[in-house]
C-alpha positions in Angstrom: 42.2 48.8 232.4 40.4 51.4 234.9 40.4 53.8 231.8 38.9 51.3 229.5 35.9 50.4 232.3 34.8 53.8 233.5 35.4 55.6 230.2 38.1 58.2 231.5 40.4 61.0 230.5 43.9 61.2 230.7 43.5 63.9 233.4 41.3 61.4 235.6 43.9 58.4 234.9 46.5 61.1 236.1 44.1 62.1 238.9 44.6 58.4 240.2 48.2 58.1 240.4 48.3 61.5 241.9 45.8 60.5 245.1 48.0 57.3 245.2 51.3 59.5 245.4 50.3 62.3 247.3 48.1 60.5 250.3 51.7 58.6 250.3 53.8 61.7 250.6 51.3 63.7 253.6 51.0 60.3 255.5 54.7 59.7 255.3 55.7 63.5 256.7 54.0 61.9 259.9 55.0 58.4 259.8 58.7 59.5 259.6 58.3 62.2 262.8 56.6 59.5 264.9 59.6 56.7 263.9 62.6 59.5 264.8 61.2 59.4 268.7 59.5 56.0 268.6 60.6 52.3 267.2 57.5 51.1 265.3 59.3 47.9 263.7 55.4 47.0 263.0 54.6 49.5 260.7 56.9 48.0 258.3 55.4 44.7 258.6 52.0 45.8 258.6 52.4 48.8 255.9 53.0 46.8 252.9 50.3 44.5 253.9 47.5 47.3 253.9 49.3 48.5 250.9 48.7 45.1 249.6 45.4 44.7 250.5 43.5 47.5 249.1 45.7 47.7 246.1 44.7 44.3 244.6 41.1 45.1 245.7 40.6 47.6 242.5 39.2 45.1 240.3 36.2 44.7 242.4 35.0 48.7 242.9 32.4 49.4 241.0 33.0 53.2 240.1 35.5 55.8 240.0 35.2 56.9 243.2 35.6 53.9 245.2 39.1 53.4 243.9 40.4 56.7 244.4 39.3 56.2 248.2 41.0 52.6 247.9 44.0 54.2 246.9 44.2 56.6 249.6 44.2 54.0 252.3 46.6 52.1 250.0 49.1 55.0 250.2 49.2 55.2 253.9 50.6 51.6 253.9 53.2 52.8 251.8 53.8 55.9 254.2 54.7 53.4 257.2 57.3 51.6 255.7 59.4 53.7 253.7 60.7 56.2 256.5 61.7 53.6 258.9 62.4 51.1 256.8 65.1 53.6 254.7 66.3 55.0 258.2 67.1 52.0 259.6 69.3 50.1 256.6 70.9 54.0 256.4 72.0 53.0 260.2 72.9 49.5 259.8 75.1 50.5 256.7 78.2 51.6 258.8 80.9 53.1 255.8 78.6 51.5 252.9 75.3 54.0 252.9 75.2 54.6 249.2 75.3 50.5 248.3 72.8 49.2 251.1 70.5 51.6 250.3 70.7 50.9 246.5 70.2 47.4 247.4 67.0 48.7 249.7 65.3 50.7 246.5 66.2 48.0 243.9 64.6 45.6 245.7 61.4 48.2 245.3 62.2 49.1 241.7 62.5 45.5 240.9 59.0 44.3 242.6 57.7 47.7 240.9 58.9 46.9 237.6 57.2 43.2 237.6 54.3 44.9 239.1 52.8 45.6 235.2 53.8 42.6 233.8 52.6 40.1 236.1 49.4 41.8 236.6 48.9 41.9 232.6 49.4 38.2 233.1 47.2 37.7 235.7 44.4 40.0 234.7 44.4 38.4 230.7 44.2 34.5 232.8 41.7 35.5 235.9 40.1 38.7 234.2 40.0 42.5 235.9 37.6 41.4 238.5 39.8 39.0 240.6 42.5 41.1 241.4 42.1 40.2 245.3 43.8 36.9 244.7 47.1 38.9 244.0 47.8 39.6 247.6 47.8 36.0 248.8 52.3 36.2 248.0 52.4 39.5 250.1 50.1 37.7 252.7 52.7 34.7 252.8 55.8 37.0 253.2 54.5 39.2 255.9 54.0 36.7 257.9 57.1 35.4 257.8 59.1 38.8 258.3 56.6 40.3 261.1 58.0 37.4 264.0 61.7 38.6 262.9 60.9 42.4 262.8 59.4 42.3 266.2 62.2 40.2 267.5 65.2 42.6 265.8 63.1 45.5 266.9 65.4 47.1 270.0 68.2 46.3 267.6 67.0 48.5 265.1 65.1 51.2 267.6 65.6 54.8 266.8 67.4 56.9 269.0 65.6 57.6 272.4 65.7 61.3 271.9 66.0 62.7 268.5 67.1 66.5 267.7 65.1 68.9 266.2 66.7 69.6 262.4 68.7 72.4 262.8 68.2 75.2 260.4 71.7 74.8 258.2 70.1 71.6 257.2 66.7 72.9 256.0 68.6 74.7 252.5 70.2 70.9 251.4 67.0 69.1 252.1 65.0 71.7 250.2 67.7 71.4 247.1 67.1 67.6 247.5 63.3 67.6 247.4 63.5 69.6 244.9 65.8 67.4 242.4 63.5 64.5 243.6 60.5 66.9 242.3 61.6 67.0 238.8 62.8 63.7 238.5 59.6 61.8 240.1 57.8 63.9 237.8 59.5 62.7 234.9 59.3 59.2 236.3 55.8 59.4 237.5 54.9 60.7 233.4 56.1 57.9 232.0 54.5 55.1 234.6 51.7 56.3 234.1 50.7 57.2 230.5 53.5 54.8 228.9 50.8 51.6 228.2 48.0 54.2 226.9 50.7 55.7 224.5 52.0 52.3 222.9 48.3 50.9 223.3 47.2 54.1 220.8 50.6 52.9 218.5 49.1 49.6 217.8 50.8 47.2 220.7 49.1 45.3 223.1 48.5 45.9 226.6 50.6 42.8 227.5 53.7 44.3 225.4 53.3 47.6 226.9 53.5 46.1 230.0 56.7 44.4 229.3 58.0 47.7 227.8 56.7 49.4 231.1 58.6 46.4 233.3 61.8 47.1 231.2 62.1 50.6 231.9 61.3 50.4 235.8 63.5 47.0 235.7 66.5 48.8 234.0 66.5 51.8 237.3 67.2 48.7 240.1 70.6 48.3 238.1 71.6 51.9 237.6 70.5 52.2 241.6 72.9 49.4 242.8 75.5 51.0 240.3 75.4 54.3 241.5 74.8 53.6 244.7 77.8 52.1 244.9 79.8 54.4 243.1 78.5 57.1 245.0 79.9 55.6 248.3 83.9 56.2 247.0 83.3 59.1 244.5 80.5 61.1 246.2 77.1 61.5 246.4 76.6 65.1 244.2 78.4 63.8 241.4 76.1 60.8 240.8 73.6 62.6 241.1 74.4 64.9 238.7 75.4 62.1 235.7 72.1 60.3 236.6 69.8 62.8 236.0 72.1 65.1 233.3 71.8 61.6 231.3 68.3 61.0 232.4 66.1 64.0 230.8 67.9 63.8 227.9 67.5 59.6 227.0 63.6 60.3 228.4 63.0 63.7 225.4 65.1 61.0 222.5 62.5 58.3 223.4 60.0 60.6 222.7 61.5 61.9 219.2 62.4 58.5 218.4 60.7 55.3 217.0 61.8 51.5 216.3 64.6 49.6 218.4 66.5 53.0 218.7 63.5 54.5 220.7 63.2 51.6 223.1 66.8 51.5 223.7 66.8 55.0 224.8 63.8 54.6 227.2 65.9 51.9 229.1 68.6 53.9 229.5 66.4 56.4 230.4 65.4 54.0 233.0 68.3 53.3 234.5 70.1 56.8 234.4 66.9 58.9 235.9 66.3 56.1 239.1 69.9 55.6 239.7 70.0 59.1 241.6 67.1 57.7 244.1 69.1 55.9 246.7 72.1 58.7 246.8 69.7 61.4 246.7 68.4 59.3 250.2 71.8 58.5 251.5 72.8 62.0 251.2 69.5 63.2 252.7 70.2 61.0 256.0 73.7 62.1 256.1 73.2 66.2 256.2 70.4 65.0 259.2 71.9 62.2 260.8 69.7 62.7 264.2 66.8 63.0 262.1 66.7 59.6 259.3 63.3 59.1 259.5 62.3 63.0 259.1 64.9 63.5 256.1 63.8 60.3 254.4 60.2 61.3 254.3 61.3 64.4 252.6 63.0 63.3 249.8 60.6 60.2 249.1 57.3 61.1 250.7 57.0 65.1 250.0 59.2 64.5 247.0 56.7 62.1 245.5 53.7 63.6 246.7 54.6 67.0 245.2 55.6 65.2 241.6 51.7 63.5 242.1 50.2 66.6 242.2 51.9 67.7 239.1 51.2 64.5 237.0 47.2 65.6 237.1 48.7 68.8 235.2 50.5 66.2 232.7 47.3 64.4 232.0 45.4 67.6 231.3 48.2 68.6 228.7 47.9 65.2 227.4 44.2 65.2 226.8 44.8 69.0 224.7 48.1 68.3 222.9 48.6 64.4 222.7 50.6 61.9 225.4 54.4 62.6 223.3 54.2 66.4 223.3 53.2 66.2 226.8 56.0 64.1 227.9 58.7 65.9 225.5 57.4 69.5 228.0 58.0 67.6 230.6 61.6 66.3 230.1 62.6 69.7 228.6 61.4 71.7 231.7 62.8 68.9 234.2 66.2 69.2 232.6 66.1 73.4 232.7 65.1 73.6 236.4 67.4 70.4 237.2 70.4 72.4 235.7 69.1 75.1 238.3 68.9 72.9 241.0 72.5 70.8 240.3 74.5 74.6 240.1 73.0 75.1 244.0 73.6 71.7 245.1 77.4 72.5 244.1 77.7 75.8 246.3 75.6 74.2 248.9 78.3 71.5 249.0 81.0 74.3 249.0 79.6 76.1 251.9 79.1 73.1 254.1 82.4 72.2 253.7 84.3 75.5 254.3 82.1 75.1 257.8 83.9 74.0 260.8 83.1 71.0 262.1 80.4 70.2 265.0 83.4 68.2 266.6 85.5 71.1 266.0 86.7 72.7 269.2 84.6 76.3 269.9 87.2 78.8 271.6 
């Protein structure tokens, strides 16, 4: 819709979900610091609500540039919530990280995934310009959660002193981000040039956007899947089967047409976000002192850093076409993953020849 009013390229529709992302991913590096030493059960509350707020306020800007500024104070919502919020359902899920924190990102992936379709809905019955009225659900919610988050506040406080991450931790976290990296890139491709590509194939904005819901729909089951499975056969071997199976079922939608092709993209779907709530559980558990800090990593630098690299997507899609562009992208995310998932495997195999911190020192 914002490419059809102001006229622009792919590059500049890129440009928007990159602000969005990467203000998200700065923001959140702080955000998580501040909740490891302080409880700030408020931001959660009040995060999604100026998320919220100056999301559905897009309709009304008149120009480019007042929704990329919109955005940016959009994605420092987002940046409150997710560190704490993530740290603290990592600490209430005594023996069951994996599966309450699948349950935590499906809950996001599902409102994500009826994010497009509703708002195709309610833009074809309001119109673009009216927007603002989709925040009145959010505005109802909130103010039923904040009482209860202030009240289960000390129950849910950090730890009074948190410890700074030790070095052996810094080479995981780093493998992590980077396997977030290539998969958000992936991910962040497809959400946002996905609509433009089936609009240009002759379907309508509305069926794009159920196309669009179906794909982000199908990653809350494979997240509650694998993050179950993750919690009794191990967190690097989900990992590995989601995204191994990801890339792939992401480059066949692309060579693909008819039923076949759509079939594939769900699947793509549900493979590539499976790995985001083991990737998170695993993050918290190599820095247990530190939840907030490691969750910020692996979602808010993780993100931000794929952001940056859509901008280069859309300027390869504007030259060579949206399908080429995303066929590079898959093949290059499953090459570097490959990379990434042999390290992972000797990271694991070093930590665990380690002794133990509980280990007696002589």
């Amino acid at each position: 819709m914002l490419q059809g009013k102001f006229g622009l390229s792919l590059t500049l529709v890129g440009l928007l979900a990159s602000v969005y992302t990467i203000g998200s991913s700065l923001s959140q590096l702080l955000f998580g610091y501040l909740g490891d030493r302080l409880s700030r059960w408020n931001f959660v509350a009040l995060g999604p609500l100026l998320t919220g707020l100056f999301m559905s306020s897009i309709g009304l800007w008149p120009s480019y540039q007042p929704v990329l500024l919109a955005l940016l104070i959009a994605a420092s919502g987002t940046a409150m919530f997710h560190p704490q919020a993530a740290a603290r359902v990592g600490r209430w899920a005594t023996g069951r990280r994996g599966l309450m924190l699948s349950f935590f990102s499906a809950s996001g992936a599902l409102g994500f995934s009826l994010g497009p379709l509703l708002m195709a809905l309610f833009i074809a019955h309001f119109g673009f310009s009216r927007t603002y009225w989709a925040i009145l659900p959010l505005i109802m919610v909130v103010s039923g959660l904040y009482p209860w988050m202030r009240r289960g506040s000390s129950a849910a406080a950090a730890p009074a002193v948190a410890a700074r991450p030790e070095h052996r931790q810094l080479r995981p976290l780093l493998l992590l981000w980077g396997t977030v990296v290539v998969r958000h890139t992936v991910m962040l491709s497809f959400v946002t040039f996905l609509i433009i590509l089936l609009v240009r194939q002759g379907l309508g904005y509305v069926v794009g956007s159920v196309v669009l819901s179906g794909f982000l729909a199908a990653g809350a089951v494979g997240g509650l899947l694998a993050g179950h499975l993750s919690d009794r056969l191990g967190r690097r071997l989900l990992i590995v089967i989601g995204l191994g199976l990801g890339f792939p079922l992401s480059f066949g939608f692309t060579v693909t047409t008819g039923p076949l092709s759509f079939a594939l993209l769900i699947l793509a779907g549900m493979a590539l976000q499976s790995s985001g709530p083991v990737i998170l559980a695993q993050a918290q558990e190599i820095a247990p002192a530190n939840t907030n800090t490691a969750s910020a990593v692996v979602m808010g630098l993780g993100w931000g850093t794929a952001g940056l690299l859509v901008v280069g997507v859309g300027r390869l899609a504007d030259y060579w076409g949206i399908l080429p562009s995303l066929q590079l992208v898959c093949s290059l995310a499953f090459v570097i993953f490959l990379g990434l998932a042999y390290a992972l495997y000797h990271e694991e195999r070093f930590r665990a020849a380690q002794p133990s911190e509980c280990s007696p020192k002589p």
